[in-house]
N, CA, C and O atoms as a Tripos MOL2 file, in Angstrom:
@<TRIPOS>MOLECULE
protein
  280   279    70     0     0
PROTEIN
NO_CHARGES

@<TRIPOS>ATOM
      1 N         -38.1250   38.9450   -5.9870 N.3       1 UNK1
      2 CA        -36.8560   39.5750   -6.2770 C.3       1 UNK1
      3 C         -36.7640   40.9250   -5.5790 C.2       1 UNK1
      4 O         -35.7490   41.3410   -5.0210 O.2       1 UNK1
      5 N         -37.8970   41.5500   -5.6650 N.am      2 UNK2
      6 CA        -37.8170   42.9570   -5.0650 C.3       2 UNK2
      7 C         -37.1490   42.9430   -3.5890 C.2       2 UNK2
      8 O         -36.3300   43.7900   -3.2320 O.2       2 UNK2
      9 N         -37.6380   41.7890   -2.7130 N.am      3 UNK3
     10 CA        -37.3970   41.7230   -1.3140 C.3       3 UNK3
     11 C         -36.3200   41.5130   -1.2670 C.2       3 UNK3
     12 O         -35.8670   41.9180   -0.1960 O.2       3 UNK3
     13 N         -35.2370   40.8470   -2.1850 N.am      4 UNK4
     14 CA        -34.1150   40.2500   -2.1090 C.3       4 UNK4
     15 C         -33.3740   41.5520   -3.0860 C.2       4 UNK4
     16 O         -32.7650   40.9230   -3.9510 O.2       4 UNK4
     17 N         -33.2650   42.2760   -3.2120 N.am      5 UNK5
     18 CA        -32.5720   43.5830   -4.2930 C.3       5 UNK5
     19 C         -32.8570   44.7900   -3.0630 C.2       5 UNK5
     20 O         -32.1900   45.7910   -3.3280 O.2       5 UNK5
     21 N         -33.3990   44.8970   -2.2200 N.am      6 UNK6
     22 CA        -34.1160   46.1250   -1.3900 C.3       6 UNK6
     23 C         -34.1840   45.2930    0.0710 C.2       6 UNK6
     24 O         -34.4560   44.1800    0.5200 O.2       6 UNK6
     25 N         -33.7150   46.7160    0.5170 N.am      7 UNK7
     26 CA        -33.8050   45.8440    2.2150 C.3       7 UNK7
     27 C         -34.8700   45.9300    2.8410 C.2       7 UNK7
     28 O         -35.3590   46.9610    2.3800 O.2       7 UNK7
     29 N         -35.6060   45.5170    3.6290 N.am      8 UNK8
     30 CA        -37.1110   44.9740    4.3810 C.3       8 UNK8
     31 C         -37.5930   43.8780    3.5730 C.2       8 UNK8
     32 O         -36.9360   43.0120    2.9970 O.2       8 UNK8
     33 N         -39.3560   44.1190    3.6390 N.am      9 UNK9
     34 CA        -40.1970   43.7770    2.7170 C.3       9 UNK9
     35 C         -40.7180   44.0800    1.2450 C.2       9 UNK9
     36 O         -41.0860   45.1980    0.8840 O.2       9 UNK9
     37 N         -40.7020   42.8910    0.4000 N.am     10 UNK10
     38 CA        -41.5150   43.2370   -0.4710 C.3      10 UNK10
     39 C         -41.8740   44.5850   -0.7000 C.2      10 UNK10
     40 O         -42.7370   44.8450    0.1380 O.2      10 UNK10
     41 N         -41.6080   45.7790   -1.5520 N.am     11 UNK11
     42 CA        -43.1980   46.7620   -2.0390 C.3      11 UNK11
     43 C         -43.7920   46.7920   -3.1460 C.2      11 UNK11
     44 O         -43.2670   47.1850   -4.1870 O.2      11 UNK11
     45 N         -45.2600   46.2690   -3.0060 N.am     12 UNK12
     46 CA        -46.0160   45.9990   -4.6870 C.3      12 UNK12
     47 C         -45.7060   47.3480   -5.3140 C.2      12 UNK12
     48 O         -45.7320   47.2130   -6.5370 O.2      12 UNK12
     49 N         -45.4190   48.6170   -4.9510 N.am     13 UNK13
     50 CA        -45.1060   49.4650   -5.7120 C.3      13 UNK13
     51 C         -44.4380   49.4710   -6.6900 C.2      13 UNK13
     52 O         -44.4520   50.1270   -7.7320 O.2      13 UNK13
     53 N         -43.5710   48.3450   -6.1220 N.am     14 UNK14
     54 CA        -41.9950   49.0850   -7.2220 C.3      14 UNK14
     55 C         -41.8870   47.2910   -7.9650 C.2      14 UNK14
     56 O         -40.7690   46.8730   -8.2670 O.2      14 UNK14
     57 N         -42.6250   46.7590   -8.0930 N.am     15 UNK15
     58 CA        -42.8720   45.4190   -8.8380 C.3      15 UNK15
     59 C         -43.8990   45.6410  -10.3770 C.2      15 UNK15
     60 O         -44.9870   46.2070  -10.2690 O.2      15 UNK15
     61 N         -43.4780   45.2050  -11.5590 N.am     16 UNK16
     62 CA        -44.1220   45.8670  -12.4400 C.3      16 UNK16
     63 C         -44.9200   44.8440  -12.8140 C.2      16 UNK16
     64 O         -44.4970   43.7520  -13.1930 O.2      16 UNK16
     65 N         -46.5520   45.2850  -12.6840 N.am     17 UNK17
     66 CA        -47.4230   44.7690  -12.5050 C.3      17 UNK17
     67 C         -47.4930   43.5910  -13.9620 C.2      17 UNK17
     68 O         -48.0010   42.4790  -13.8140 O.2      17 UNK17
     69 N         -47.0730   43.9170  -14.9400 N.am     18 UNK18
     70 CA        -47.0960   43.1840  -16.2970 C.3      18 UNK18
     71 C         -46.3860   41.3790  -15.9550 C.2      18 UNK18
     72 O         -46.6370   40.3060  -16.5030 O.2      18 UNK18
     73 N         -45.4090   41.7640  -14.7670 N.am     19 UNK19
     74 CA        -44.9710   40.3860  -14.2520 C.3      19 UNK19
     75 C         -46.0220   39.5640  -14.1700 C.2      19 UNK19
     76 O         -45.7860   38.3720  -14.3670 O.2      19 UNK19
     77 N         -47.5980   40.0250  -13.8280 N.am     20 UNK20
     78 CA        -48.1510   39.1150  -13.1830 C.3      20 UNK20
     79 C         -49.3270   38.3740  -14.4450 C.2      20 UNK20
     80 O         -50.2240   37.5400  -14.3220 O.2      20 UNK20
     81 N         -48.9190   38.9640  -15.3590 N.am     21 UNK21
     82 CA        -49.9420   38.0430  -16.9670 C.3      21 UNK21
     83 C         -48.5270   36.6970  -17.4240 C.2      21 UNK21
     84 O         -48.7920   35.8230  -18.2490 O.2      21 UNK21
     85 N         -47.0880   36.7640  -16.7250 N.am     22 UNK22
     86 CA        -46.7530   35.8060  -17.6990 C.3      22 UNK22
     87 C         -46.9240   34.2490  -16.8970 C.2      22 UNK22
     88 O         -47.1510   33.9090  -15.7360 O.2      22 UNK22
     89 N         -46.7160   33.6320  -18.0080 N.am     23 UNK23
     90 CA        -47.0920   32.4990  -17.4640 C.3      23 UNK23
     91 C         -46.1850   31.0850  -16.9540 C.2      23 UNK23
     92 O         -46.4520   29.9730  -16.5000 O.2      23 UNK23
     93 N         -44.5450   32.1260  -17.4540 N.am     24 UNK24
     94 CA        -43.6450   31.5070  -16.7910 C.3      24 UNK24
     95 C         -42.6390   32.4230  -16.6350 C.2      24 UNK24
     96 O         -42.2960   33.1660  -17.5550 O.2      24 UNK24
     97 N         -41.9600   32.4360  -15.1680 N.am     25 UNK25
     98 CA        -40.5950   33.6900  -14.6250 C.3      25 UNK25
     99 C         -39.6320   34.0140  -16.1300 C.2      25 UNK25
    100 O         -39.4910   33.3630  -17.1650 O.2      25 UNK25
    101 N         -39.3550   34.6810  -15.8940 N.am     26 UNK26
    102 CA        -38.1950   35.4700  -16.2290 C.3      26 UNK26
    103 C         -36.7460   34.1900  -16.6090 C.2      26 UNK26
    104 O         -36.1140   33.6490  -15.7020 O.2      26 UNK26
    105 N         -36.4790   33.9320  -18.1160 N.am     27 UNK27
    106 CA        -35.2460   32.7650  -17.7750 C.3      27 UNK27
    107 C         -35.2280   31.4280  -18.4740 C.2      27 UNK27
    108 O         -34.4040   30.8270  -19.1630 O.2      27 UNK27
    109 N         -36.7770   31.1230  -17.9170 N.am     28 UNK28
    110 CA        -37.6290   30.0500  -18.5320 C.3      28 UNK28
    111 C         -37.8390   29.7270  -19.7880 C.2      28 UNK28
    112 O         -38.6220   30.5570  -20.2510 O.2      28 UNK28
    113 N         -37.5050   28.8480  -20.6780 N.am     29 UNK29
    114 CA        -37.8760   28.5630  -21.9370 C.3      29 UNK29
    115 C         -39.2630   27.7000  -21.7950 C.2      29 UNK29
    116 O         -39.2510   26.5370  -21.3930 O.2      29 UNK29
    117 N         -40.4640   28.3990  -22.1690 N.am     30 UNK30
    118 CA        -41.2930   27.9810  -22.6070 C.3      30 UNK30
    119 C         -41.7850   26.3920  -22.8310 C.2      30 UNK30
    120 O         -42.2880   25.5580  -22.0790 O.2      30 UNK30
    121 N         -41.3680   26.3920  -24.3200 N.am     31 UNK31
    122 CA        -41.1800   25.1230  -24.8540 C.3      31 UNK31
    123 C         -40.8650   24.0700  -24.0280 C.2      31 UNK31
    124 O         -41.4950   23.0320  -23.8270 O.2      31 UNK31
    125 N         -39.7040   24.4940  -23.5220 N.am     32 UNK32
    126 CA        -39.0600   23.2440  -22.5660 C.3      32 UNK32
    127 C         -39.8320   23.0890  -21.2710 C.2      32 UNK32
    128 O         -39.8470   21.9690  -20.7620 O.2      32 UNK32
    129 N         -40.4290   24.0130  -20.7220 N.am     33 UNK33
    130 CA        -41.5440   23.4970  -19.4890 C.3      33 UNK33
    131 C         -42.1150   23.2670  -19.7220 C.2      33 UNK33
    132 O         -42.6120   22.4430  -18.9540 O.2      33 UNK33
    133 N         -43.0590   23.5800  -21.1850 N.am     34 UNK34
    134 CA        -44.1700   23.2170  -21.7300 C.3      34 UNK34
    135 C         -44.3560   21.2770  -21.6300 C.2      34 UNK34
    136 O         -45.3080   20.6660  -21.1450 O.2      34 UNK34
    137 N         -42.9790   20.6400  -22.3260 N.am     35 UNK35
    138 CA        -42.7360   19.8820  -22.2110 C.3      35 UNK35
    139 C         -42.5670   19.2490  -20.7720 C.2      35 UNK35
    140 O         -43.3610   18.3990  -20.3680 O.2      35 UNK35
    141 N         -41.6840   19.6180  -20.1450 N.am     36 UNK36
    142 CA        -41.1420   19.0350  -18.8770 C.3      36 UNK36
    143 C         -42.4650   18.8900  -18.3380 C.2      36 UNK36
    144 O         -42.8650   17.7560  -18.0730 O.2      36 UNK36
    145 N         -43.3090   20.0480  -18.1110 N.am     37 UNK37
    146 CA        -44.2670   19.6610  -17.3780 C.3      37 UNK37
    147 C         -45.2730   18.4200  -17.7860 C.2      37 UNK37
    148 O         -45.9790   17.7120  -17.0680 O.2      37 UNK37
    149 N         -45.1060   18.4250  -18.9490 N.am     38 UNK38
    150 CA        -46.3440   17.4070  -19.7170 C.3      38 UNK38
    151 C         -45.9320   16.1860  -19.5030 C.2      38 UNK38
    152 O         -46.7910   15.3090  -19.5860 O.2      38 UNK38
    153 N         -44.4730   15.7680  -19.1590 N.am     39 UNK39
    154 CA        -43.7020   14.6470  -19.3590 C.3      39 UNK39
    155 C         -44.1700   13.9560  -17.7020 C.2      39 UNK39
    156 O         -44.6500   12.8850  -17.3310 O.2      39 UNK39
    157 N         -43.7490   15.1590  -17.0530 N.am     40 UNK40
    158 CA        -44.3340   14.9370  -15.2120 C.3      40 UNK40
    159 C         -45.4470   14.3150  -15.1570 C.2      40 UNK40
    160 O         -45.3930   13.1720  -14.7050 O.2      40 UNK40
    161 N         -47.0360   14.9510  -15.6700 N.am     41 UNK41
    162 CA        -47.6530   14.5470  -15.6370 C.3      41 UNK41
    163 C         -48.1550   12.7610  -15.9550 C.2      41 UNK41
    164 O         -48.5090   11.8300  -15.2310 O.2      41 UNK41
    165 N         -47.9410   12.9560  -17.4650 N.am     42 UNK42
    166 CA        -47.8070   10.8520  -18.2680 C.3      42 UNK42
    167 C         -46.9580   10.3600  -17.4250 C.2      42 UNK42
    168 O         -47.1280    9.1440  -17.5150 O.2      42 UNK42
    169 N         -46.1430   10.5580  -16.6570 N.am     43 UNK43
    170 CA        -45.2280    9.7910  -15.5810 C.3      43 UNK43
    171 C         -45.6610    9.5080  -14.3100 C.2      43 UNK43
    172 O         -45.2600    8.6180  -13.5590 O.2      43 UNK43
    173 N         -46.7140   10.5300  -14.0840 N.am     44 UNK44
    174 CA        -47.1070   10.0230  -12.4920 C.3      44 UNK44
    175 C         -48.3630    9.7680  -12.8160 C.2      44 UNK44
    176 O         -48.9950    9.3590  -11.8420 O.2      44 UNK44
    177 N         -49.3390    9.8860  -14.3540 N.am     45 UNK45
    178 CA        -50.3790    8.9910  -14.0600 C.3      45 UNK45
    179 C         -49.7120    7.7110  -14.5530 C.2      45 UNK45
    180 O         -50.6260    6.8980  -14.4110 O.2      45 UNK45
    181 N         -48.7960    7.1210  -14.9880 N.am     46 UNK46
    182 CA        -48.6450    5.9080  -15.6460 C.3      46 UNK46
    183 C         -47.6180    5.0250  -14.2900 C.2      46 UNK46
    184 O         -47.4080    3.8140  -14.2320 O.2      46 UNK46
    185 N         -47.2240    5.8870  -13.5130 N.am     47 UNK47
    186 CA        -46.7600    5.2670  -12.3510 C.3      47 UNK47
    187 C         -47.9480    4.9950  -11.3250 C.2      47 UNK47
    188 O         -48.0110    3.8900  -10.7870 O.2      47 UNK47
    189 N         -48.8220    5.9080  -11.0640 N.am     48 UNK48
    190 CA        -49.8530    5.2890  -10.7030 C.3      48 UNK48
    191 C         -50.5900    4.3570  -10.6940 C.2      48 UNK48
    192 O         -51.0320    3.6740   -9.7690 O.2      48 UNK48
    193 N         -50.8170    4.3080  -12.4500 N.am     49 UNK49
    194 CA        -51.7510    3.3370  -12.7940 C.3      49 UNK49
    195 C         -51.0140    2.0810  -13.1670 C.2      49 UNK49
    196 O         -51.5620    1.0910  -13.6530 O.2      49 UNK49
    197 N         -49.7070    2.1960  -12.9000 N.am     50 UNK50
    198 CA        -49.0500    0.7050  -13.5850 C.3      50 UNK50
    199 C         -47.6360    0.1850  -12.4510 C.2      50 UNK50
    200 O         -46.8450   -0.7510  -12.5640 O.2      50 UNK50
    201 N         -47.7510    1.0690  -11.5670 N.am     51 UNK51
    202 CA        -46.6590    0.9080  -10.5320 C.3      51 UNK51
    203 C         -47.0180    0.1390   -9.6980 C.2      51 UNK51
    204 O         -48.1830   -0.2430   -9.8140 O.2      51 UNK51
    205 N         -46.1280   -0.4600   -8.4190 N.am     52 UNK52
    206 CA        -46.3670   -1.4330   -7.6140 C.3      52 UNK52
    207 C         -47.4160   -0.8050   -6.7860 C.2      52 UNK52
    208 O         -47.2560    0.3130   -6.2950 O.2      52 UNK52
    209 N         -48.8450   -1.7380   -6.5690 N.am     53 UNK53
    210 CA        -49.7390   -1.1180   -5.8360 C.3      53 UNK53
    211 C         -49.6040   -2.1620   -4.5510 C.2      53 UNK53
    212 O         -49.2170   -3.3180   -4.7250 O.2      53 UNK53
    213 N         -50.0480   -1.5150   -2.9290 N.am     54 UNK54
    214 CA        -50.0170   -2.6690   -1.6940 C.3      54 UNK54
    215 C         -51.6320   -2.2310   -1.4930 C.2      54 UNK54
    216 O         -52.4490   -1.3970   -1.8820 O.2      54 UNK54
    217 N         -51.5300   -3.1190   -0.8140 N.am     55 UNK55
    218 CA        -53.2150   -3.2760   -0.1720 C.3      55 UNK55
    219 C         -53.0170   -3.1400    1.0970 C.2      55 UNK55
    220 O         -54.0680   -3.4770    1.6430 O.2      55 UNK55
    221 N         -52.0920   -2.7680    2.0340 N.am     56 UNK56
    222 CA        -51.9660   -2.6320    3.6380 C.3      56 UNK56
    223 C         -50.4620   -1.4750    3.5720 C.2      56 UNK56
    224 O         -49.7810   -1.3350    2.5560 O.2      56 UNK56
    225 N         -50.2100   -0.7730    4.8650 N.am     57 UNK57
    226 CA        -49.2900   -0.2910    4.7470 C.3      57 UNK57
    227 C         -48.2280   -1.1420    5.1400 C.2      57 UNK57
    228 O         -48.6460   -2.1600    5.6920 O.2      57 UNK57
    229 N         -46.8620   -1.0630    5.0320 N.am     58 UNK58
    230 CA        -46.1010   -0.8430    5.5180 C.3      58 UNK58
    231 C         -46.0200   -1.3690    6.8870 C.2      58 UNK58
    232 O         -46.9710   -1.0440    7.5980 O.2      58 UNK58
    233 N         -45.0700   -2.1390    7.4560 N.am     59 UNK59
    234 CA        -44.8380   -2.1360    8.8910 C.3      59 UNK59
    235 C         -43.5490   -1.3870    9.1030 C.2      59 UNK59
    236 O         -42.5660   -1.5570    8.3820 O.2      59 UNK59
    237 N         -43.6040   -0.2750   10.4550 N.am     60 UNK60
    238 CA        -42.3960    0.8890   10.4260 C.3      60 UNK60
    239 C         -41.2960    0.4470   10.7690 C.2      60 UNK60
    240 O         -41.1690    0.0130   11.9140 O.2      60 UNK60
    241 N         -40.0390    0.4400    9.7200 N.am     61 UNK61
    242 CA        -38.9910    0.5080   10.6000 C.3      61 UNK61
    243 C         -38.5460    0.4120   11.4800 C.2      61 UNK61
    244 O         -39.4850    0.4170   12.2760 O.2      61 UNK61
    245 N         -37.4950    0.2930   12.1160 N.am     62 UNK62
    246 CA        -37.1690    0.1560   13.5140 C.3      62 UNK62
    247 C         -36.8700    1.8020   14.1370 C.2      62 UNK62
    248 O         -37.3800    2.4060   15.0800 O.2      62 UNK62
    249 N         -35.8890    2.1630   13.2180 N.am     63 UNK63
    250 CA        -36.1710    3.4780   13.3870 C.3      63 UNK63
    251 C         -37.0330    4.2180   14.0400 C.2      63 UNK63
    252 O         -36.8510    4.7970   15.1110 O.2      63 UNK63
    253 N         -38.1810    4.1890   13.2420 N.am     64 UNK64
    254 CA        -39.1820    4.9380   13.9340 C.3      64 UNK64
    255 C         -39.8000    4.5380   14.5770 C.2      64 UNK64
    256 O         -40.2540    5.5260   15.1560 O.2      64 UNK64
    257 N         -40.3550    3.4870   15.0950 N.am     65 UNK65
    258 CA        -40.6290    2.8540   16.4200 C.3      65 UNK65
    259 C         -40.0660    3.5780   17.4420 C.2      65 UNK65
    260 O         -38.9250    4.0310   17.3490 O.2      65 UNK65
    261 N         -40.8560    3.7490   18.5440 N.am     66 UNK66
    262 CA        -40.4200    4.3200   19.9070 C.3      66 UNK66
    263 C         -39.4150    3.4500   20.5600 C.2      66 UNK66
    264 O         -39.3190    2.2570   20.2690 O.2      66 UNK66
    265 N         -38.6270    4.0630   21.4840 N.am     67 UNK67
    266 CA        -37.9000    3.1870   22.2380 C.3      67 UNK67
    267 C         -38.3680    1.3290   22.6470 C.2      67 UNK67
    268 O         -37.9440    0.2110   22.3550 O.2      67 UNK67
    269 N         -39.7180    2.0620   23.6550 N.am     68 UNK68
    270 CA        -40.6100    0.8700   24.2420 C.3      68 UNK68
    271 C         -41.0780   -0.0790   23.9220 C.2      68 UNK68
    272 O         -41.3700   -0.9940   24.6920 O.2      68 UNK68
    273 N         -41.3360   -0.0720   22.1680 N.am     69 UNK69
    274 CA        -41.6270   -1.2690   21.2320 C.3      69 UNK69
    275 C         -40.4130   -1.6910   20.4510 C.2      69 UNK69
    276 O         -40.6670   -2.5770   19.6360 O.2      69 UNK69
    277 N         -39.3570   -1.3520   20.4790 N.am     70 UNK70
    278 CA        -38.3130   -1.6220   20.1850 C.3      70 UNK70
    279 C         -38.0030   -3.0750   20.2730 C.2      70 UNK70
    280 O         -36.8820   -3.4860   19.9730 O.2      70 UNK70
@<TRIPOS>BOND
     1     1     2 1
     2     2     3 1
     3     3     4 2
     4     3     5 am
     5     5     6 1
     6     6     7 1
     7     7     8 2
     8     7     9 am
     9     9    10 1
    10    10    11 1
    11    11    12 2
    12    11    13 am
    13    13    14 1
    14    14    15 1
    15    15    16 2
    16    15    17 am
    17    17    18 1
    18    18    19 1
    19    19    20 2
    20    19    21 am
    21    21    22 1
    22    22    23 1
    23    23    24 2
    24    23    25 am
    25    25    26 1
    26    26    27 1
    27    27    28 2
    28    27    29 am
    29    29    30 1
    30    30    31 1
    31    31    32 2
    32    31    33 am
    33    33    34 1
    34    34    35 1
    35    35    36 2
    36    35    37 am
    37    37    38 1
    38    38    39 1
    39    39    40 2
    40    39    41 am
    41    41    42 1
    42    42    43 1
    43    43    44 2
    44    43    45 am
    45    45    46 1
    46    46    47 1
    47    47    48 2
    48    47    49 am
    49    49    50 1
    50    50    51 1
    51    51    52 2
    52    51    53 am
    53    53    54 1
    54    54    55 1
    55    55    56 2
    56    55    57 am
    57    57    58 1
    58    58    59 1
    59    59    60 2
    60    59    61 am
    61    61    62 1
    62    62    63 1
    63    63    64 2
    64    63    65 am
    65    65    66 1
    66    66    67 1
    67    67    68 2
    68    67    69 am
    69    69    70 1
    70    70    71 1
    71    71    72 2
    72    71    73 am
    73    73    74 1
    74    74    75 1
    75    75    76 2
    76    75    77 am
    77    77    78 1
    78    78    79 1
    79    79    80 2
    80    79    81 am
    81    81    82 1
    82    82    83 1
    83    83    84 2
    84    83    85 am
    85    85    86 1
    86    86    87 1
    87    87    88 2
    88    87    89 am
    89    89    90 1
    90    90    91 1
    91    91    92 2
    92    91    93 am
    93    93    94 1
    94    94    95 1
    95    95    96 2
    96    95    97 am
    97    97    98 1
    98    98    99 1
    99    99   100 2
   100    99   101 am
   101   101   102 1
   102   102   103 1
   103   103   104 2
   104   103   105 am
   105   105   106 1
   106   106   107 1
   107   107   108 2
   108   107   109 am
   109   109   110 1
   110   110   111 1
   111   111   112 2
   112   111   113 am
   113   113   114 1
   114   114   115 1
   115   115   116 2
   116   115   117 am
   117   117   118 1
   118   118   119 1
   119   119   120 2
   120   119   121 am
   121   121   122 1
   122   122   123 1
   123   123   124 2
   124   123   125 am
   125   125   126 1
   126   126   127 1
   127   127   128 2
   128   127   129 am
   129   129   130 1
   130   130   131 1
   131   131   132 2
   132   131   133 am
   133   133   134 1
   134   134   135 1
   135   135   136 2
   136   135   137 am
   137   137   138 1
   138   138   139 1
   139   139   140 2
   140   139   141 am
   141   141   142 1
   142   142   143 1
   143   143   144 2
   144   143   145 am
   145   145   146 1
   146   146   147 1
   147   147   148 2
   148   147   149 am
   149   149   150 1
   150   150   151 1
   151   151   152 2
   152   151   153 am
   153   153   154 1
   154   154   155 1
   155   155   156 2
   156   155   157 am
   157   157   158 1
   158   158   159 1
   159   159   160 2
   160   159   161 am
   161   161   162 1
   162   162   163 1
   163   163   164 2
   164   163   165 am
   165   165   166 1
   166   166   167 1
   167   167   168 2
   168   167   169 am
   169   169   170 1
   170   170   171 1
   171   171   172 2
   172   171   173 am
   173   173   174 1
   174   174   175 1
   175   175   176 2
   176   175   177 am
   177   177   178 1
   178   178   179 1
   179   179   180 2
   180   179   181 am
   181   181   182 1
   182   182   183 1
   183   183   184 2
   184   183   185 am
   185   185   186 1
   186   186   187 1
   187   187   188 2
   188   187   189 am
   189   189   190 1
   190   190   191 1
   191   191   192 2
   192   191   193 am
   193   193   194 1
   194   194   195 1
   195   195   196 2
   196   195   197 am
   197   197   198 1
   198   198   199 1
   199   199   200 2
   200   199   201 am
   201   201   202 1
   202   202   203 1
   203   203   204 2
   204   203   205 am
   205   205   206 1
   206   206   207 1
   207   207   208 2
   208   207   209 am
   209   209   210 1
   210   210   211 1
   211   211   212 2
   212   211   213 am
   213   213   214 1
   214   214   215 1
   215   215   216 2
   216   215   217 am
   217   217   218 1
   218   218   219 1
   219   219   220 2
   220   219   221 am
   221   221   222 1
   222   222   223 1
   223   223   224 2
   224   223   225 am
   225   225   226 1
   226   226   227 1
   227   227   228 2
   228   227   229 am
   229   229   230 1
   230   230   231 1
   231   231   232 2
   232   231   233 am
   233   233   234 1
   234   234   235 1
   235   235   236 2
   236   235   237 am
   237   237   238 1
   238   238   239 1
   239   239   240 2
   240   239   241 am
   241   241   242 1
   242   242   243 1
   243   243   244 2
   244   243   245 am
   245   245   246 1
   246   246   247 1
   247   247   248 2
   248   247   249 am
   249   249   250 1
   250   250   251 1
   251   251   252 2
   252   251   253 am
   253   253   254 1
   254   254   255 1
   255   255   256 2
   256   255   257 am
   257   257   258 1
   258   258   259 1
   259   259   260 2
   260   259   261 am
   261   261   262 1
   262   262   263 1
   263   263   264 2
   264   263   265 am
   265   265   266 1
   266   266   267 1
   267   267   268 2
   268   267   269 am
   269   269   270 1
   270   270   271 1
   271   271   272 2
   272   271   273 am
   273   273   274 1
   274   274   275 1
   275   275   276 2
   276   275   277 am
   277   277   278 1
   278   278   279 1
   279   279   280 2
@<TRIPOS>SUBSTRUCTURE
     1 UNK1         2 RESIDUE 1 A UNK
     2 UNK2         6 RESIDUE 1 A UNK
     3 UNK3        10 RESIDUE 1 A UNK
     4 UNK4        14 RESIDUE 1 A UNK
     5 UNK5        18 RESIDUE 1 A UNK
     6 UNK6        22 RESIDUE 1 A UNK
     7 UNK7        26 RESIDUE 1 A UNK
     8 UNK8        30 RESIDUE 1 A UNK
     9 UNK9        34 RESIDUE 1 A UNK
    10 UNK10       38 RESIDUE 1 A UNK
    11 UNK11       42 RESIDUE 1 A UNK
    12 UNK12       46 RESIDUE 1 A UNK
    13 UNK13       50 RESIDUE 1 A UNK
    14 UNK14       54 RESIDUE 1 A UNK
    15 UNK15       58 RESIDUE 1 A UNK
    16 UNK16       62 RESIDUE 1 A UNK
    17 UNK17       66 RESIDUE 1 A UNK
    18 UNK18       70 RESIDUE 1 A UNK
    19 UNK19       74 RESIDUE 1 A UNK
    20 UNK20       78 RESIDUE 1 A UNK
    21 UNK21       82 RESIDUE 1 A UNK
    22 UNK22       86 RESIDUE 1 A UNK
    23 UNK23       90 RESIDUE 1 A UNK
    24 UNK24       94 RESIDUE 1 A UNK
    25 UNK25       98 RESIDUE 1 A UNK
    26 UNK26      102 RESIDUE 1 A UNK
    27 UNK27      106 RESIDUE 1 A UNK
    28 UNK28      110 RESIDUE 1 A UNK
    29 UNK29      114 RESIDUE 1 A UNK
    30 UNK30      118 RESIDUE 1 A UNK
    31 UNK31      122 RESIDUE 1 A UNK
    32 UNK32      126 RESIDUE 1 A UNK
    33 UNK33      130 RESIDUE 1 A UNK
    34 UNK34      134 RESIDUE 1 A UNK
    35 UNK35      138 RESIDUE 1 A UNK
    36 UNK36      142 RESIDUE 1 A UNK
    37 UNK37      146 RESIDUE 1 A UNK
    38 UNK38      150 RESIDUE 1 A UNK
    39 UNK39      154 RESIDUE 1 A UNK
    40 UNK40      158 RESIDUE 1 A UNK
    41 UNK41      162 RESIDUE 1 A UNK
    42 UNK42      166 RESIDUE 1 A UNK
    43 UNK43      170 RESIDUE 1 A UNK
    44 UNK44      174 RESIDUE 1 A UNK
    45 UNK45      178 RESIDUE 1 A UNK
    46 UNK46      182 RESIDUE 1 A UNK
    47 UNK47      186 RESIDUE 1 A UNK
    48 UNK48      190 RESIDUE 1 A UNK
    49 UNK49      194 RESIDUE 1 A UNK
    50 UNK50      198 RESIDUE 1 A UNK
    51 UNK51      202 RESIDUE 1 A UNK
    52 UNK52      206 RESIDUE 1 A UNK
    53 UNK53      210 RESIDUE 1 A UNK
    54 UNK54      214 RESIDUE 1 A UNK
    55 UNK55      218 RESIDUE 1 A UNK
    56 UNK56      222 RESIDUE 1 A UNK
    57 UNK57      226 RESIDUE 1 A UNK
    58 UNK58      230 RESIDUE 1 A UNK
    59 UNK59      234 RESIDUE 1 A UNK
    60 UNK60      238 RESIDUE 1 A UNK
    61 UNK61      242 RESIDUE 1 A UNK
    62 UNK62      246 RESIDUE 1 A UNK
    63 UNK63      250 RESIDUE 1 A UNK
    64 UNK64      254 RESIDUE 1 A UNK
    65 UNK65      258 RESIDUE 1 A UNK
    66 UNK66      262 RESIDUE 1 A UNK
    67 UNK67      266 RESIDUE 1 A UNK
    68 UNK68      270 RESIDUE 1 A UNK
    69 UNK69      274 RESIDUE 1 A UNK
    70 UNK70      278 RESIDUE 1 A UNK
């Protein structure tokens, strides 16, 4: 924020150092990231472990194929 309120760069001077114990910005409800984040997590191990798995990749698009193999 400092860099964006003040013209140049950043100065750790004028940033109040207490910003840097919390453990979520300024805005943030707690609770609700507390959650959100926990929800992210059980979702991408359970998509992992229960989602469509392949055993080979992919053959690319045409798209991305070079002209020459086109």
């Amino acid at each position: 924020m400092d860099a964006l309120q003040h013209p140049g760069l950043a100065d750790p001077a004028r940033i109040d150092r207490a910003v840097c114990g919390r453990v979520f910005a300024s805005g943030i409800d707690p609770e609700r990231a507390t959650l959100d984040i926990a929800t992210a997590v059980v979702d991408a191990l359970v998509r992992t472990k229960f989602g469509p798995q392949a055993n080979r990749e992919p053959p690319l698009r045409p798209y991305a194929l070079s002209a020459q193999r086109r």
